[in-house]
Structure formats: C-alpha cells, structure tokens
LODREN-670033 format. One record per atom (N, C-alpha, C): residue in three letters; chain; x negated, y, z negated. Coordinates in Angstrom, 2 decimals. Layout:
REM LODREN-670033
   rodren   pado        c1        c2        c3
      Ala      A         X         Y         Z
...
//
This chain:
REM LODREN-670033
   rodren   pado        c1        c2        c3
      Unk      A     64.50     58.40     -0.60
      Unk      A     64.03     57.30      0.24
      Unk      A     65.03     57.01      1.34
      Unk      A     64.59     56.92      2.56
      Unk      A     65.42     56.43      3.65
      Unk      A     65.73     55.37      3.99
      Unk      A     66.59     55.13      4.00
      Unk      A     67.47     53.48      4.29
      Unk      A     68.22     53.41      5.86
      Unk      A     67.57     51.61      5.61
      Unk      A     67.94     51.72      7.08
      Unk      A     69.83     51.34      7.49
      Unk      A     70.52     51.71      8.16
      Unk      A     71.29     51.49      8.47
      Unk      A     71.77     50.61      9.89
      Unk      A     72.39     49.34      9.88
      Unk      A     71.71     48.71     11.28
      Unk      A     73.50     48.80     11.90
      Unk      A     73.61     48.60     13.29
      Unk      A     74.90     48.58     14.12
      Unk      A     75.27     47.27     13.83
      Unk      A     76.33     46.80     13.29
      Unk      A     76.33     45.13     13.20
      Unk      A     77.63     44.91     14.40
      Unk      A     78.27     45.88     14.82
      Unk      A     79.41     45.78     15.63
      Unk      A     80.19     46.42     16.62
      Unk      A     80.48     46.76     17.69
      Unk      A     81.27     47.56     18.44
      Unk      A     81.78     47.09     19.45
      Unk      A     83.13     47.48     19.39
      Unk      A     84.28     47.62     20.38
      Unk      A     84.75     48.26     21.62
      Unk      A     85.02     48.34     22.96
      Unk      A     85.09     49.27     23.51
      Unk      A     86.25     48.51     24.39
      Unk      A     87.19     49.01     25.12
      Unk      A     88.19     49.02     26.25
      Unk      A     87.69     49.29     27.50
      Unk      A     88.55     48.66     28.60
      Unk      A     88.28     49.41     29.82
      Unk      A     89.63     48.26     31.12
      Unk      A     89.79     49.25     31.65
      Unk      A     91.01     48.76     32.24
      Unk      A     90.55     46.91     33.56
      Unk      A     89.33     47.24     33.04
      Unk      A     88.99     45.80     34.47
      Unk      A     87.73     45.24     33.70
      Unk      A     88.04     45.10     32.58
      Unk      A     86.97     44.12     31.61
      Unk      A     86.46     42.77     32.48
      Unk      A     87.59     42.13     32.71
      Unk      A     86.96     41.06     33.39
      Unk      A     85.84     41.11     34.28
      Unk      A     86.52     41.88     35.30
      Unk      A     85.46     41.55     36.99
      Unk      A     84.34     41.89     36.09
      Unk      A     83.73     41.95     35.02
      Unk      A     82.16     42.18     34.44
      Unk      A     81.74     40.75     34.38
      Unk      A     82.66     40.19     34.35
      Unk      A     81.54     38.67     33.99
      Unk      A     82.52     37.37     34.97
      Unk      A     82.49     37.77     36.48
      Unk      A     82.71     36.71     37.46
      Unk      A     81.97     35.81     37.58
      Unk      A     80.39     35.61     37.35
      Unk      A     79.86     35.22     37.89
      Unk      A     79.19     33.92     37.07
      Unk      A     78.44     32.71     37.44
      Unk      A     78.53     31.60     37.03
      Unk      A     77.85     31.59     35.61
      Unk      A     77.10     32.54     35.03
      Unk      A     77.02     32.42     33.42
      Unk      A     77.90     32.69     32.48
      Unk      A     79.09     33.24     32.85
      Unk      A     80.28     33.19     32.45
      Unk      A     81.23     32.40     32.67
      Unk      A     82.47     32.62     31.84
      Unk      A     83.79     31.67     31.89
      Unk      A     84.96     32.37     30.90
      Unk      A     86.13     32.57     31.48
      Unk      A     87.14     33.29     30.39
      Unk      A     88.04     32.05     30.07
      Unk      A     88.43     31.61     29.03
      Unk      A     89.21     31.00     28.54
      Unk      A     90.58     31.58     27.93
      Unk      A     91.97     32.06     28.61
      Unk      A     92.73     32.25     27.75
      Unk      A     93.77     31.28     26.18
      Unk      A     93.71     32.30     25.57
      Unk      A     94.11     31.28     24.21
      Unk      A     95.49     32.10     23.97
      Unk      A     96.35     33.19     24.34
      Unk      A     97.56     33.54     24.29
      Unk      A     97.70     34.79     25.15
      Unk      A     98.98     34.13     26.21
      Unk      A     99.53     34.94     27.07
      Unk      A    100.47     34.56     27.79
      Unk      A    101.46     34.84     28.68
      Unk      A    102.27     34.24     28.75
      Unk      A    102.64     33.00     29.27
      Unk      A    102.85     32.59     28.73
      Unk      A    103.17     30.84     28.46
      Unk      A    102.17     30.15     27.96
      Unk      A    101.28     30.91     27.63
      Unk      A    100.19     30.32     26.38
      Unk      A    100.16     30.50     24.73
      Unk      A     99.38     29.39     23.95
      Unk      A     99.37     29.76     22.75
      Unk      A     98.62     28.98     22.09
      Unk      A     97.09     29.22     22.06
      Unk      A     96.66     28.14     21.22
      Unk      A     95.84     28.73     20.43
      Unk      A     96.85     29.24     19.37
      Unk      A     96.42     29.70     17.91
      Unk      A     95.05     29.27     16.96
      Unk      A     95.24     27.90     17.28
      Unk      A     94.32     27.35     16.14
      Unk      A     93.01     27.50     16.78
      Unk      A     92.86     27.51     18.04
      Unk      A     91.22     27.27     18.31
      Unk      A     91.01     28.94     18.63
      Unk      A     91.84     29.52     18.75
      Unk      A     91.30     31.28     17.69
      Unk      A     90.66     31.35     16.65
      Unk      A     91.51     30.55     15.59
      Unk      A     91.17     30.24     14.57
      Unk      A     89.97     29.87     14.23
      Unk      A     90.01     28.96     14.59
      Unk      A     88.42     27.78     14.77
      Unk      A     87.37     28.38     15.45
      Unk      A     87.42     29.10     16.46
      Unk      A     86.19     29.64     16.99
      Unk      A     86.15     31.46     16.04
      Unk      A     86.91     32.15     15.67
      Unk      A     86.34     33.39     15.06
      Unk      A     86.81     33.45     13.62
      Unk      A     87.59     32.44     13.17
      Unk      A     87.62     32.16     11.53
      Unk      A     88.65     33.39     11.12
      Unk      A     89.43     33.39     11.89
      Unk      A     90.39     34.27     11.52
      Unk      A     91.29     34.56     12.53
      Unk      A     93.00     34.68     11.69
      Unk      A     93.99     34.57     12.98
      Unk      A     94.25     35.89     13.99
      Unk      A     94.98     35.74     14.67
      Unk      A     95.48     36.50     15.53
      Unk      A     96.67     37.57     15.00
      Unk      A     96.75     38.88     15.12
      Unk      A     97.26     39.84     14.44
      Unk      A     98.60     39.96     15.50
      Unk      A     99.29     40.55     15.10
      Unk      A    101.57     40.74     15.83
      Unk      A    100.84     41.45     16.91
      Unk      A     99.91     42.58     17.07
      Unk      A    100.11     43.43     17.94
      Unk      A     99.02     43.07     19.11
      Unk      A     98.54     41.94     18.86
      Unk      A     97.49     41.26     20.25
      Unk      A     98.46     40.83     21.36
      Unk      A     98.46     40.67     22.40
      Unk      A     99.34     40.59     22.69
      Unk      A     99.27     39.30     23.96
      Unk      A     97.68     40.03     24.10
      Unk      A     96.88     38.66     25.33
      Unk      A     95.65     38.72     24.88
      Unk      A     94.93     37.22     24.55
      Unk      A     94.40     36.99     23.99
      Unk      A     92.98     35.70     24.13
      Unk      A     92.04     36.21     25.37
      Unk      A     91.04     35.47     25.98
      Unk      A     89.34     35.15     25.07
      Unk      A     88.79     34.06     25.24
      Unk      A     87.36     34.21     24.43
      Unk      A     86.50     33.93     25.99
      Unk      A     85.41     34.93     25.84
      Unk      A     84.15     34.65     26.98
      Unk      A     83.30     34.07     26.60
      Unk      A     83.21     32.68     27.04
      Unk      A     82.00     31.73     26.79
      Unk      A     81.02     32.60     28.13
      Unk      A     79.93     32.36     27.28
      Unk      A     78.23     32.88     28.19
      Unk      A     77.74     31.56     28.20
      Unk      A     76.77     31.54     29.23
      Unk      A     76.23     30.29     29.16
      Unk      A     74.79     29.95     28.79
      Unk      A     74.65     30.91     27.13
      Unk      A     73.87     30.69     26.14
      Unk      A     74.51     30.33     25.24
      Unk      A     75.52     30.16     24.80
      Unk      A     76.64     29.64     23.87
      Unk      A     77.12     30.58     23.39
      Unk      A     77.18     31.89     23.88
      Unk      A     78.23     33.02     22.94
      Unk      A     79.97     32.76     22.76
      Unk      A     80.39     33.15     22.55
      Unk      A     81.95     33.48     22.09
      Unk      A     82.05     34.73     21.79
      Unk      A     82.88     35.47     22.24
      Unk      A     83.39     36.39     22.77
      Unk      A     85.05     37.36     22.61
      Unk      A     85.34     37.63     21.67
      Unk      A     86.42     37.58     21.66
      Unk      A     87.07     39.16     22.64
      Unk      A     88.19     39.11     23.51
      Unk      A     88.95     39.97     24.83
      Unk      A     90.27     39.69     24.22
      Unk      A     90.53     40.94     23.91
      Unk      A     92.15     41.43     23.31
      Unk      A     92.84     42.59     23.58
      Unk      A     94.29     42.61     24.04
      Unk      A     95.03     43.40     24.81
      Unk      A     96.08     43.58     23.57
      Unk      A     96.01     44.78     23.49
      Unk      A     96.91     45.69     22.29
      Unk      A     98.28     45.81     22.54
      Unk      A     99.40     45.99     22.05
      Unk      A    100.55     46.46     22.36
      Unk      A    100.39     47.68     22.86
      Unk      A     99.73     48.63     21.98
      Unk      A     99.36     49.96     22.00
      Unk      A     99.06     50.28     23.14
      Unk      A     98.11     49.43     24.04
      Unk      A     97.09     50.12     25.25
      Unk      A     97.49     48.53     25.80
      Unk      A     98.23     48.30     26.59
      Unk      A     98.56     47.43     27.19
      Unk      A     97.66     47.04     28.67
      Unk      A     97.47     48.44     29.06
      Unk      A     96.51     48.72     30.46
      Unk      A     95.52     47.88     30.14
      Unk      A     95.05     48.03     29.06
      Unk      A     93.43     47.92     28.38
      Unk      A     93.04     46.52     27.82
      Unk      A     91.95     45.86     28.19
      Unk      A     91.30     44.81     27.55
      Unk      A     90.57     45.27     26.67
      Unk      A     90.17     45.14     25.45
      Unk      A     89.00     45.10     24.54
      Unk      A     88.01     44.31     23.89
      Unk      A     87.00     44.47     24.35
      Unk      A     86.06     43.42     24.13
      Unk      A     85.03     43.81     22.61
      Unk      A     84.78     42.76     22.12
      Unk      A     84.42     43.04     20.78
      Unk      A     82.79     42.63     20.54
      Unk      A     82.17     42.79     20.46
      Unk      A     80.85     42.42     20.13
      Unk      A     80.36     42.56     18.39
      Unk      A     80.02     41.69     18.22
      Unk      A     80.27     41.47     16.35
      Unk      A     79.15     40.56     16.36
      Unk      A     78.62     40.91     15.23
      Unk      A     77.66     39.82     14.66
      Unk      A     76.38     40.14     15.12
      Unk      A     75.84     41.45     15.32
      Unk      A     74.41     42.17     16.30
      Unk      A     73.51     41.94     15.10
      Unk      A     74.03     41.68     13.46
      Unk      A     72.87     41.83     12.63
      Unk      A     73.28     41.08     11.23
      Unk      A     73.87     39.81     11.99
      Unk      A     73.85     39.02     10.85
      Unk      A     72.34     37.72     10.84
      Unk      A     72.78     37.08      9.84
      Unk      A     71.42     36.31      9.37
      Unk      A     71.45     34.80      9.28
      Unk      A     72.30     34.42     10.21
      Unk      A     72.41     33.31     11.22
      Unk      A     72.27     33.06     11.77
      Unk      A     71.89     31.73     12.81
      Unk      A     71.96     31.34     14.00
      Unk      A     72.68     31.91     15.12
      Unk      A     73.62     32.11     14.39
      Unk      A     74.57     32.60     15.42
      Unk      A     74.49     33.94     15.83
      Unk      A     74.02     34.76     15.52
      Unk      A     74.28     36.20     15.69
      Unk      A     74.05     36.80     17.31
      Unk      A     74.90     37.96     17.40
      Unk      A     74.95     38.22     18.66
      Unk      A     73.56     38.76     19.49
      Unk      A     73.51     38.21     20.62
      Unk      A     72.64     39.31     21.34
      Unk      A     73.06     40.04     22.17
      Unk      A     72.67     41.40     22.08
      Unk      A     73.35     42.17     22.64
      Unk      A     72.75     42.65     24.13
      Unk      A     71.52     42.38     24.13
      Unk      A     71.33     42.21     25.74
      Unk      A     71.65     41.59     26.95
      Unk      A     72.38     40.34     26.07
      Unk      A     73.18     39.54     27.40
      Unk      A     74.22     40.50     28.54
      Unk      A     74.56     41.04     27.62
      Unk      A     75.74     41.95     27.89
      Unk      A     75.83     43.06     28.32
      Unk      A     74.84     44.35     27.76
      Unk      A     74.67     45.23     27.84
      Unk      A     74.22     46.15     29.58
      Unk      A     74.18     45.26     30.44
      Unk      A     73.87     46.07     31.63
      Unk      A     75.30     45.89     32.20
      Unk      A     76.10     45.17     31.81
      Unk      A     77.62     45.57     32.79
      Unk      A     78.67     46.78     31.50
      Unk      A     77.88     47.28     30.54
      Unk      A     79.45     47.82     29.68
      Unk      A     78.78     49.29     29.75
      Unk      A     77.66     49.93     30.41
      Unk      A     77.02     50.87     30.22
      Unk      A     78.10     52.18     30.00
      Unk      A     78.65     52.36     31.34
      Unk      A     80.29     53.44     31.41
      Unk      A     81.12     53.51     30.60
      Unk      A     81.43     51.61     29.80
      Unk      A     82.87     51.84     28.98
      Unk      A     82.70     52.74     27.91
      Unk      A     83.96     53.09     27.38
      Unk      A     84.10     54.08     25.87
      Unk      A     84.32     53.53     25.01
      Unk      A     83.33     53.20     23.58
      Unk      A     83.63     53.00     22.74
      Unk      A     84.38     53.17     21.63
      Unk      A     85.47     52.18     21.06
      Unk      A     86.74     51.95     20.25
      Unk      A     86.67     51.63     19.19
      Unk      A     85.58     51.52     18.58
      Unk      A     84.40     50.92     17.57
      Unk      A     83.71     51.22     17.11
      Unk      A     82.88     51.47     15.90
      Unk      A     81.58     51.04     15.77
      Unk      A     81.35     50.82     14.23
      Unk      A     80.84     49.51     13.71
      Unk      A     79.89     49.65     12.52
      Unk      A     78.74     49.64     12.61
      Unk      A     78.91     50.25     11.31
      Unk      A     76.84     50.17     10.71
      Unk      A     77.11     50.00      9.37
      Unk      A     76.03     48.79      9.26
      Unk      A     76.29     48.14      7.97
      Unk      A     75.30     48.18      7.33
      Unk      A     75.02     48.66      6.19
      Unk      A     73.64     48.64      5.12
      Unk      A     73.61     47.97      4.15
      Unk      A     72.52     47.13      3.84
      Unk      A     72.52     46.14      3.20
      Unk      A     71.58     46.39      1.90
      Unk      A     72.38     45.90      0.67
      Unk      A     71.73     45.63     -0.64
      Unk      A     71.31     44.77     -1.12
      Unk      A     69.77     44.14     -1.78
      Unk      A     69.43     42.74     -2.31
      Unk      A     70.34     43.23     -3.92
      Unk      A     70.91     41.84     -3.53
      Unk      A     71.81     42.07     -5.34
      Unk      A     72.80     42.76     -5.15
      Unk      A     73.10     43.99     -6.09
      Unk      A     73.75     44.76     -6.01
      Unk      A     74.17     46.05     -5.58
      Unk      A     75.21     47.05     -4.79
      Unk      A     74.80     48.16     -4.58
      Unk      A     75.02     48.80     -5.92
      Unk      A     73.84     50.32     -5.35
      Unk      A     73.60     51.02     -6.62
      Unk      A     74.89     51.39     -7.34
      Unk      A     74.91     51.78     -8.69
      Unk      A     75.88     52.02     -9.33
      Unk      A     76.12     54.08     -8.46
      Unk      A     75.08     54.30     -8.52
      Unk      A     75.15     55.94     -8.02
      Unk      A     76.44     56.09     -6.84
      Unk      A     75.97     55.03     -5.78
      Unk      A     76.62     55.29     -4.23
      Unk      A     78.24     55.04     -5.16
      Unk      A     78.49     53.78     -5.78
      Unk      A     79.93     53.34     -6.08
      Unk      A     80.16     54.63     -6.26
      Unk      A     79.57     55.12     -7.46
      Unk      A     80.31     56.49     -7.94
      Unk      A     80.54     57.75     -7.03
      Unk      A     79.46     57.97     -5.97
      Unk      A     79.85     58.97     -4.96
      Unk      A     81.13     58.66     -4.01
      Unk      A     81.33     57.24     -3.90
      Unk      A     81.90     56.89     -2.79
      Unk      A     83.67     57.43     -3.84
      Unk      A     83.84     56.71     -5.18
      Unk      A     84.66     57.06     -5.10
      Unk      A     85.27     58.41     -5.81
      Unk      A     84.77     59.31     -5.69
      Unk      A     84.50     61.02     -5.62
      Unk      A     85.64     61.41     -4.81
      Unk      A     85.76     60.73     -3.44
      Unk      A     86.75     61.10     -2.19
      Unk      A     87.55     59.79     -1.82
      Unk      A     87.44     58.56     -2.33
      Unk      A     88.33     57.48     -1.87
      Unk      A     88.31     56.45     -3.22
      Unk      A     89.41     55.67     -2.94
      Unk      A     90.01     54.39     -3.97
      Unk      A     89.81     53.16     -3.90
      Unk      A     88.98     52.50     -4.06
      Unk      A     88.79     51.08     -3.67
      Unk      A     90.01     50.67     -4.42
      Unk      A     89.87     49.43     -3.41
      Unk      A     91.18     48.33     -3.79
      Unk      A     90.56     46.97     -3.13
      Unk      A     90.84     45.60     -3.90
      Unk      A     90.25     44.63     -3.79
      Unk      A     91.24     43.43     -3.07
      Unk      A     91.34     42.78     -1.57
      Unk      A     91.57     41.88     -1.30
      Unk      A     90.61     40.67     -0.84
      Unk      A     90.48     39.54     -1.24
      Unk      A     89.64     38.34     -1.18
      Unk      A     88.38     39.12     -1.88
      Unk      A     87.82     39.13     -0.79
      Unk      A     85.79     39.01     -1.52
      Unk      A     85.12     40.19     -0.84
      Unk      A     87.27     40.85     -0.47
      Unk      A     86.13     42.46     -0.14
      Unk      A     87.12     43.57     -0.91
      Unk      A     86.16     44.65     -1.18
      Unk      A     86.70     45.90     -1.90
      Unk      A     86.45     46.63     -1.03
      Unk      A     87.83     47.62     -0.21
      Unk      A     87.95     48.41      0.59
      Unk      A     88.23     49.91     -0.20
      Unk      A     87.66     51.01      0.46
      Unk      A     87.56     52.36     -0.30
      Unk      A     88.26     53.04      0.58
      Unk      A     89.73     53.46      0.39
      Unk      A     90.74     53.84      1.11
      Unk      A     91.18     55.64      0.47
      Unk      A     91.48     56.43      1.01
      Unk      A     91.84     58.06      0.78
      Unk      A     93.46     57.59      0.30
      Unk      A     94.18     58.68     -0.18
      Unk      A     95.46     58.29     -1.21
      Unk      A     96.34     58.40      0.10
      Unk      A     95.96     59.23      1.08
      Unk      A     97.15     59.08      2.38
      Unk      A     97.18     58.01      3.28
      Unk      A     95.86     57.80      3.56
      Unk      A     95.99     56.48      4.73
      Unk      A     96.86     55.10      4.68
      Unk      A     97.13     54.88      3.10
      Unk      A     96.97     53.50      3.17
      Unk      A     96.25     52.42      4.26
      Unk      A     96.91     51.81      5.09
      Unk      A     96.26     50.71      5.60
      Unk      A     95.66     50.65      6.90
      Unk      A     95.90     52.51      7.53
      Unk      A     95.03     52.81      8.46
      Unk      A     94.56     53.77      8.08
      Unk      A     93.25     54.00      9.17
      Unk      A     92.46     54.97      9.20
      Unk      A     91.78     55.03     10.71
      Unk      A     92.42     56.08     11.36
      Unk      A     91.52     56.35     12.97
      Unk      A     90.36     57.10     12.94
      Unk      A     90.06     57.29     11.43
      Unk      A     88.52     57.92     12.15
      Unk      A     87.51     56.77     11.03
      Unk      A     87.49     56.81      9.70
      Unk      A     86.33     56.01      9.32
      Unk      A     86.79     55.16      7.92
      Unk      A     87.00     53.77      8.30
      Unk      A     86.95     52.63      7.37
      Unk      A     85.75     52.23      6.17
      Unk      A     85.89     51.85      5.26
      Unk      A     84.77     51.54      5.06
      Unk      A     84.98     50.57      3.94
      Unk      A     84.28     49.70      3.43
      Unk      A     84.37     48.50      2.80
      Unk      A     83.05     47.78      2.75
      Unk      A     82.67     47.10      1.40
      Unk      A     82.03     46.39      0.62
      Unk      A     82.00     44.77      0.29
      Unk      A     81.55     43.73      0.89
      Unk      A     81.35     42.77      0.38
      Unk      A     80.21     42.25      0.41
      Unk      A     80.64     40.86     -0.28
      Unk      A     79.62     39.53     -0.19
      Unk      A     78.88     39.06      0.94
      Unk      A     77.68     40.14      1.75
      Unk      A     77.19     39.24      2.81
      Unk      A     76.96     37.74      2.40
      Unk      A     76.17     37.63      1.44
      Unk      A     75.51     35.97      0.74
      Unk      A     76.62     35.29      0.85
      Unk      A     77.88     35.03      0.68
      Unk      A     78.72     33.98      0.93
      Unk      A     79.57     33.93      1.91
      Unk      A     79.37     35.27      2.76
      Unk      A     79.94     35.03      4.17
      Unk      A     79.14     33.85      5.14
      Unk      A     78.01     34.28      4.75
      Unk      A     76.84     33.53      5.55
      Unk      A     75.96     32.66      4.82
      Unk      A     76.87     32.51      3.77
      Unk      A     76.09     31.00      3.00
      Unk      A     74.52     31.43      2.84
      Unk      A     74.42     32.84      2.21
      Unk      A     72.57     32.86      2.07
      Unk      A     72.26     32.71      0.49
      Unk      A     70.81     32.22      0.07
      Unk      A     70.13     31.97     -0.58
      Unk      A     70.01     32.92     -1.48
      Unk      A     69.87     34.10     -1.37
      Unk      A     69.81     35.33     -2.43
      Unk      A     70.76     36.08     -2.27
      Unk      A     71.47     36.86     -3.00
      Unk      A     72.73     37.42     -3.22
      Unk      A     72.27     38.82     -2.66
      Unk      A     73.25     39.16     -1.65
      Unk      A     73.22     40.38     -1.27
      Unk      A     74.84     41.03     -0.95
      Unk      A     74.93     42.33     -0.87
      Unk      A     76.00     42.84     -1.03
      Unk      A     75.84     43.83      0.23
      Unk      A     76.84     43.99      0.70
      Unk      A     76.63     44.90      2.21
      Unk      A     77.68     46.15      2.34
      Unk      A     77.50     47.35      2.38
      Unk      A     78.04     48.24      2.47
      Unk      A     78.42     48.74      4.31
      Unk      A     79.75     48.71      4.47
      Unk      A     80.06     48.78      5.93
      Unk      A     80.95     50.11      6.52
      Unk      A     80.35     51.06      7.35
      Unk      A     81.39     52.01      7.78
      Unk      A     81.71     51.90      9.33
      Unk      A     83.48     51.63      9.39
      Unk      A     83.73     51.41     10.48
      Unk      A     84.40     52.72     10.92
      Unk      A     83.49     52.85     12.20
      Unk      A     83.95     54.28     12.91
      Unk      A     84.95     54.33     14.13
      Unk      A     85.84     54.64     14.21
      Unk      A     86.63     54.37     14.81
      Unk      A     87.03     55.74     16.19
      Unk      A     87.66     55.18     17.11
      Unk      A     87.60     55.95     18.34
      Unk      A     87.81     57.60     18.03
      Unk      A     88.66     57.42     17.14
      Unk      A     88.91     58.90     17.22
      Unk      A     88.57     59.59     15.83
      Unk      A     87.32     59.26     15.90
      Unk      A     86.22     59.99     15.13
      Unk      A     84.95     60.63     16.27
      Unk      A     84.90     59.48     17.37
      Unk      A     84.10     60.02     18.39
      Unk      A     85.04     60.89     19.60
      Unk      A     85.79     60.93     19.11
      Unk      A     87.13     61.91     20.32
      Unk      A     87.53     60.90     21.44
      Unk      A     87.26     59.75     21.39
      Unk      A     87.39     59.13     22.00
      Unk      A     86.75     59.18     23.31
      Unk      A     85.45     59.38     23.32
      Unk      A     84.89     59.32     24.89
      Unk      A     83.40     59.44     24.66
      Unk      A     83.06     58.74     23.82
      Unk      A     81.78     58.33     23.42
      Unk      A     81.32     56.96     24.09
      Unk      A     80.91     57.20     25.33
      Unk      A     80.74     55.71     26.49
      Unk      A     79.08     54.87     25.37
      Unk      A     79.02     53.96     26.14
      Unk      A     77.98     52.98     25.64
      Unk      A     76.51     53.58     26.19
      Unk      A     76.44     53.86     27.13
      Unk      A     75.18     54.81     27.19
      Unk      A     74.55     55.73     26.63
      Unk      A     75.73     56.40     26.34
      Unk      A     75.17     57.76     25.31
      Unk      A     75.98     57.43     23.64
      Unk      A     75.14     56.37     23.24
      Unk      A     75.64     55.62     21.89
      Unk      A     74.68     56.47     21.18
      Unk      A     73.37     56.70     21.39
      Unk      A     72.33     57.55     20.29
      Unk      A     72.81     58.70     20.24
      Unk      A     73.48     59.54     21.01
      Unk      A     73.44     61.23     21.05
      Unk      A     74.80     60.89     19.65
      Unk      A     74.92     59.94     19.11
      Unk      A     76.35     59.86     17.45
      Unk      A     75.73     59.51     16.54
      Unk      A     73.93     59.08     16.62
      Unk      A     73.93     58.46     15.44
      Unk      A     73.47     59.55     14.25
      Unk      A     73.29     60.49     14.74
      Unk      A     72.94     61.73     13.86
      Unk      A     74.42     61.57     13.07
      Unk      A     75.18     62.56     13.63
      Unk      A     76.99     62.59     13.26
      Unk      A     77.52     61.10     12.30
      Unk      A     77.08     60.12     12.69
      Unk      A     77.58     59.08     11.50
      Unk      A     77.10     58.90     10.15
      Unk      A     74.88     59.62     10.73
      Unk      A     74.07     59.69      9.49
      Unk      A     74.49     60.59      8.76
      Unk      A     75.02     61.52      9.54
      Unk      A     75.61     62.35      8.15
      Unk      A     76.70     62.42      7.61
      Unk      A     78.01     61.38      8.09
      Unk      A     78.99     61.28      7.27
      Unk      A     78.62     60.01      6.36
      Unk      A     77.92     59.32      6.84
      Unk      A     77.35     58.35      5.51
      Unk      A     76.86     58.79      4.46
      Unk      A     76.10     60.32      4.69
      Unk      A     75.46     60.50      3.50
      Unk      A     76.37     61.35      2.74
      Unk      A     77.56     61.81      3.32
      Unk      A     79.09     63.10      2.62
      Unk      A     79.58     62.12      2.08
      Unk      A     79.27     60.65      1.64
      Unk      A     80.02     59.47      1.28
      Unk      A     79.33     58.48      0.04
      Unk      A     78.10     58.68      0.18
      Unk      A     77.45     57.47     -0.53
      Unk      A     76.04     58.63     -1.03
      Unk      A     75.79     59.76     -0.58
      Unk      A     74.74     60.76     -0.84
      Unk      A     73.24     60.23     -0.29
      Unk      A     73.34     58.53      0.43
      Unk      A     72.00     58.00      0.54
      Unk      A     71.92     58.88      2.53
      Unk      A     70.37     58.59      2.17
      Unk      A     69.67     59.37      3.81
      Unk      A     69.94     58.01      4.60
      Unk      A     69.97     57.72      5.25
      Unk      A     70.38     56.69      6.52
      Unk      A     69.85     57.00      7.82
      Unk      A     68.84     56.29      8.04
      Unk      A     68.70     55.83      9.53
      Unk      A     68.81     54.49     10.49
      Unk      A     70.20     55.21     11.14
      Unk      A     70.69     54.03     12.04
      Unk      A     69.66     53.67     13.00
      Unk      A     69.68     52.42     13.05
      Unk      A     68.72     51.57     13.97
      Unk      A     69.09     51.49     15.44
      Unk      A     68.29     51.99     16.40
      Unk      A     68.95     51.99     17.74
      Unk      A     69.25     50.25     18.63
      Unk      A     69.87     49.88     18.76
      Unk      A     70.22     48.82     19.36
      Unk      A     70.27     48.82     20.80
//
C-alpha cells in the first residue's frame, strides 16, 4: 500500500535574501546582530532558542500574519537562510507556501523534510527496518535514528520520530515519522523550481529505510 509522504519543511540560502520582500506586505525585524539581542522574543515567536553558530538573526513578518525565521551561519557568512516550516501541520498556524513561492524560484535548496504521518502508532515493521542501518536515541519527546559514525551530524539524511499530538495539542494520538534531507544529499544545487525532478530519489531512500512505498506530495 502506498503512503503518502507530505513536504512539511525547507530551507534554502541565497546571498540577497532580503531585496525578495521590499515591498509593503513585508517587514524584516532584526532580533540579533550587531549591537542587537533580543533572545527572548526568538524564543517566544519560534519556541525555541537561538543556536552559537547563528550569527545574525532576523524574523519576516508578511502581512497575513506569517513569521518567518532569516539566519546567517558562521559557516556561510555571505549567506542568509530562510526557513519555511510548518507547510503541513494541523493548526491554524501552518505555513502557506504560496505567499512566498514566486520570489525563491532560483534559490538552492539547504533543506528538505517530508514527514509521514501515523494514527497511533508507527508500525512495529518500519521501527525494525529502520533500525537494521541506524540507532535511535531518545531526547525530550523525540527518538532520533542516528548511524554509529555521525553522532550529532549528518549532511545528507536526518531522521527522527515524534509526538505530532502533543506538539500541536491534537485530539487523537498520532506519531510522525520525519526525514530531513539535507544539502548535500542533493549535491547541493537542487534550486526550488526543479524540487519534483528529487522526489523520486528521496522516495527511494525512504523506502532503503523504513521498506514502506512513499509518495511525496507535490507542494
């Protein structure tokens, strides 16, 4: 049986992020850079802090009420990265991704999940395939399935298991299986336009992982 697999997230860089959103439905707010620092309403607006290696650190209000989070790496200092998260959660809040989508067509994506979702529990089968080739290990209310070399990175594919139902406060218990693909799994030059010509290539490392058929949902 084929399961659907949906994009809940992606990332991409590009050296002039801004000039994309000059214009009056936008607004950049910086929250750390130099001679700035206002940690907590990071906090408060994406529910989670700010990491050593951010380095400048802006949110893009839209003027449908999005939030936005624009972050400059130690790593790629040139580079802004803009994050789009939340394309397929089951809130109010969740992203739309058409607001956006006619100014990022060129950039290269730095990113990407696809997240598949279980009512209840996932199968006992996938646990057992998954860990065939990787080790889960459990911090808070997620169990991450890590290879014995990576430890705490991985540049081509993350992947991890939690509690959608109490992330998002839902009514029936569901459990969400997430693989995050990372730039240099796509060689790094996988632009936003030609996002479908990968979803074959991810369907099938999902299935070298969990043995289920997967079809990613085009966004």
């Amino acid at each position: 049986m084929e399961i659907k697999g949906l994009i809940d997230s992606f990332n991409f860089s590009s050296n002039h992020l801004e000039s994309y959103f000059t214009g009056g439905n936008y607004s950049i707010q910086t929250v750390k850079g130099v001679g700035i620092s206002n940690k907590d309403l990071w906090i408060e607006t994406f529910k989670k802090p700010l990491t050593r290696n951010i380095i400048e650190a802006k949110i893009l209000h839209t003027s449908t009420g999005l939030e936005i989070p624009i972050k400059r790496f130690s790593v790629s200092q040139n580079k802004q990265t803009l994050e789009i998260a939340g394309l397929q959660g089951y809130n109010d809040k969740s992203m739309h991704l058409n607001e956006l989508k006619e100014h990022i067509q060129d950039e290269v994506i730095t990113r990407l999940d696809v997240a598949i979702d279980f009512k209840d529990k996932i199968p006992i089968r996938v646990i057992r395939e998954l860990k065939k080739s990787r080790t889960p290990f459990k911090y808070a209310n997620s169990t991450y399935l890590k290879t014995d070399g990576e430890k705490k990175t991985n540049y081509k594919i993350n992947i991890l298991i939690y509690p959608k139902h109490i992330k998002e406060s839902l009514d029936d218990e569901m459990q969400r299986l997430e693989f995050s693909f990372k730039g240099a799994y796509f060689r790094g030059d996988l632009k936003v336009k030609d996002l479908s010509k990968a979803y074959e290539k991810m369907q099938k490392s999902i299935k070298r992982f969990t043995g289920l058929d997967v079809a990613i949902k085009a966004v």
